[in-house]
C-alpha positions in Angstrom: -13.7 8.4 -16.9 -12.7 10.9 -19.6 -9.2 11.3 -21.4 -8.0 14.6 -22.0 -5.8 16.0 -24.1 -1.8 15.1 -23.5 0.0 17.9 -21.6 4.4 17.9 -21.6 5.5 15.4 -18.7 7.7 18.2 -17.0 6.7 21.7 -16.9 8.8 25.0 -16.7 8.1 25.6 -13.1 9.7 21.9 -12.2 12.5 22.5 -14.5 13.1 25.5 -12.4 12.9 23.6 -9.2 15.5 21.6 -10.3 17.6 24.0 -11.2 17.2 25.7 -8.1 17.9 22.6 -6.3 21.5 22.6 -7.5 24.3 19.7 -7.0 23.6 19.1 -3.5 20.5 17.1 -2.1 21.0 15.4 2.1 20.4 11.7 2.1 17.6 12.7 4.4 15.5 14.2 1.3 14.4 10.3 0.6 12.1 10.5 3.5 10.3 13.6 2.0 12.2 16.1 4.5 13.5 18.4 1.5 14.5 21.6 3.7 16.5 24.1 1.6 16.2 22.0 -1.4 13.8 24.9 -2.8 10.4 22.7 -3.0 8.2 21.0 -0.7 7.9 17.8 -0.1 5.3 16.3 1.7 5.1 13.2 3.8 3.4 10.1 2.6 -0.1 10.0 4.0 -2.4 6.8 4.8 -5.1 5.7 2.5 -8.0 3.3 2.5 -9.1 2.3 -1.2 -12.1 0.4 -2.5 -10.6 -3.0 -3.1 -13.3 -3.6 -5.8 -12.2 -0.8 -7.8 -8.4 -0.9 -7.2 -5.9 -2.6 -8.6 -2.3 -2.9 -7.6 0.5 -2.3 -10.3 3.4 -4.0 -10.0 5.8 -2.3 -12.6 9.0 -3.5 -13.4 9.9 -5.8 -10.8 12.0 -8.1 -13.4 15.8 -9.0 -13.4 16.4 -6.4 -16.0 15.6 -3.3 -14.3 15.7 -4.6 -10.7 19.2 -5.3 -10.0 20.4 -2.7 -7.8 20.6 -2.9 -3.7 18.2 0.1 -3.9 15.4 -1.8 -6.3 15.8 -5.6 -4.7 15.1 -3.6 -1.4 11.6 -2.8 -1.9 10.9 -6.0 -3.2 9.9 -6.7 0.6 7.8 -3.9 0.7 6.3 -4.5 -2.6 5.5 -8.5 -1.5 4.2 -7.0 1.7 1.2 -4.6 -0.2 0.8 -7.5 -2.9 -0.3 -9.8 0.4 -3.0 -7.3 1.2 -4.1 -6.5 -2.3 -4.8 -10.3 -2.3 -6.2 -10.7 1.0 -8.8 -7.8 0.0 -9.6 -9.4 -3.5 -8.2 -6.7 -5.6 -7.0 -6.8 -9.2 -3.3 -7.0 -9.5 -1.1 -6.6 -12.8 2.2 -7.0 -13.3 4.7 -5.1 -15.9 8.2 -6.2 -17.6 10.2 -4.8 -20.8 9.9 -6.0 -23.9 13.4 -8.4 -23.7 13.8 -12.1 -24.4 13.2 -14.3 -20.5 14.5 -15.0 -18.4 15.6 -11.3 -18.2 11.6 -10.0 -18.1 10.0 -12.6 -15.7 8.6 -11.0 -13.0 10.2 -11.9 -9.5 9.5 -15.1 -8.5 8.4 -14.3 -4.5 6.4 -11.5 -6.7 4.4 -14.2 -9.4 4.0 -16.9 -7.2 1.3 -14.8 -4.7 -0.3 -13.8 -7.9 0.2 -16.1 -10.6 -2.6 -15.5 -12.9 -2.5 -11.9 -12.8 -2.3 -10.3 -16.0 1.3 -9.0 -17.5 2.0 -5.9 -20.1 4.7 -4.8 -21.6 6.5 -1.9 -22.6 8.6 0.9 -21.4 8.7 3.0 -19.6 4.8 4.1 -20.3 3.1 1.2 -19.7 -0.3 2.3 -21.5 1.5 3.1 -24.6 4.0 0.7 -26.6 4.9 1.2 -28.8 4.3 5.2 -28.7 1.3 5.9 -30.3 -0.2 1.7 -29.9 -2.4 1.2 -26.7 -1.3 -2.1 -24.9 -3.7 -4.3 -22.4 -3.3 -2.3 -19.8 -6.0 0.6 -20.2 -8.4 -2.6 -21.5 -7.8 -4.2 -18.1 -8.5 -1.9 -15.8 -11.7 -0.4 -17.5 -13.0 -4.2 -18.4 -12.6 -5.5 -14.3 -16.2 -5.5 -13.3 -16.4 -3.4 -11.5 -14.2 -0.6 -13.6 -11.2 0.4 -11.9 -10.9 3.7 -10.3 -7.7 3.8 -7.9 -4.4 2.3 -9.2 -2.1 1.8 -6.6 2.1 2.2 -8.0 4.9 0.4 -7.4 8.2 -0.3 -8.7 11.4 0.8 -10.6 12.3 2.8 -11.8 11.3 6.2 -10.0 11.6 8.2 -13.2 11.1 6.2 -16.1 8.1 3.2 -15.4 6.6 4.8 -12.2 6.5 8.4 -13.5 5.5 7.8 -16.5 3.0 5.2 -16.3 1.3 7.5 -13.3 1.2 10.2 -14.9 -0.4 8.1 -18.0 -3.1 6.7 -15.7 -4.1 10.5 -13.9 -4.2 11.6 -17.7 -6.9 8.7 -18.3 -9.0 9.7 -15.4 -7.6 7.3 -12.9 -6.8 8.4 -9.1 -3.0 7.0 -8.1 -1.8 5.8 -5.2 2.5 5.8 -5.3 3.4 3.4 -2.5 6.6 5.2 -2.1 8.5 2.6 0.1 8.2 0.1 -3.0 9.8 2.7 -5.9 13.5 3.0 -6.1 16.0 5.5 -7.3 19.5 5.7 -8.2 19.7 8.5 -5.6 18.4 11.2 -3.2 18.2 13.4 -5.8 15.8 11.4 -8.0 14.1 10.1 -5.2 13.1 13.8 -4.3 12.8 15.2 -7.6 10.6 12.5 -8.7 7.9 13.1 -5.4 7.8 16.3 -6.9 6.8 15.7 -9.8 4.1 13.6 -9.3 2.5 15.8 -6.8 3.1 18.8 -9.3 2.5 17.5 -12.5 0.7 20.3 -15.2 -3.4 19.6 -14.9 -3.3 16.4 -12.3 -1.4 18.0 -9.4 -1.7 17.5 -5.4 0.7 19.8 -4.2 0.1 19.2 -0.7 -0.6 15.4 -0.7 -4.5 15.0 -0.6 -5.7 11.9 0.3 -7.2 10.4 -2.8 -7.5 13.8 -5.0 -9.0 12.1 -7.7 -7.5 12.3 -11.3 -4.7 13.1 -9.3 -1.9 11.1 -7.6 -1.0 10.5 -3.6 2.4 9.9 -2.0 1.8 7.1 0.5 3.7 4.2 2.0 2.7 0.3 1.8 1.8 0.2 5.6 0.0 3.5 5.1 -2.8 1.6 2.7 -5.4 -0.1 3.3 -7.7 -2.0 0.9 -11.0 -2.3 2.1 
């Protein structure tokens, strides 16, 4: 696993997409159907990861960032992939923001299937806080025996803890999984830009979806993957 250099979060060309894409996005654009929006968007695609060398992330699931209809509804979803992460013996690790509790306590129906799992703070990169000061999380996943390799994404919000903390993890030589059914947005256009952006990020993109590009990230869906 090798770190490379930073590169800028958004490029030019996705600044340009989103230009393009103007005021107007259909509601149908959350299900990666993005006709006339100016950029593709592809369909999430199944996965089967290594369950010995992936862990699932759960970012952000706390009262203070999870309080809209759109966030508390993947919290289904999200208890759904946690079941299977568990089942298969993977490593899971929760997130929260550096507030006073109760307002940073990971969801109870969340914790309580994984109550020992590890928790880091910090927003919205959850490798770096503050900027510039590594926290546990990097430590984690390259201490599990046996290192981790695949981090599987979820949580809220689209474009601050999920893009950001993906993007981190591609930049530290880690191939991500974003579990798209268990990340909300405030609305169909975030939801589409931020699938964009994941799949074209500068140095780590996957354009057309790849299953597992490594260093790279995947849209998929929670009933898409499958730890093995």
């Amino acid at each position: 696993m090798k770190r490379v250099g930073r590169v800028p979060i958004i490029g030019v060309g996705v600044l340009l997409a989103v230009i393009a894409w103007g005021d107007s996005v259909p509601g149908h654009a959350q299900t990666g159907d993005s006709s006339g929006l100016g950029a593709s968007v592809p369909r999430p695609v199944a996965v089967t990861v290594d369950a010995r060398t992936t862990a699932l992330l759960l970012l952000d699931f706390v009262p203070a960032t999870c309080n809209t209809d759109a966030c508390l509804d993947t919290v289904p979803a999200a208890v759904r992939l946690l079941q299977k992460a568990n089942a298969a013996g993977s490593l899971v690790v929760f997130s929260t923001i550096p507030v006073p509790p109760p307002a940073s306590i990971p969801f109870q129906q969340l914790r309580t299937l994984a109550p020992n799992a590890p928790i880091v703070a910090g927003f919205p990169d959850k490798f770096n806080y503050p900027t510039g000061t590594l926290t546990p999380l990097l430590g984690i996943l390259t201490g599990h025996n046996p290192p981790i390799q695949t981090v599987v994404i979820t949580g809220t919000c689209a474009c601050g803890a999920v893009l950001y903390t993906t993007f981190e993890a591609n930049n530290a030589g880690f191939t991500t999984v974003v579990a798209e059914d268990t990340v909300s947005a405030d609305n169909p256009f975030e939801s589409v830009y931020i699938k964009f952006q994941l799949l074209n990020v500068p140095v780590f993109g996957n354009p057309t979806n790849i299953p597992l590009l490594p260093d790279a990230t995947t849209l998929s869906r929670g009933d898409l993957i499958t730890f093995h």
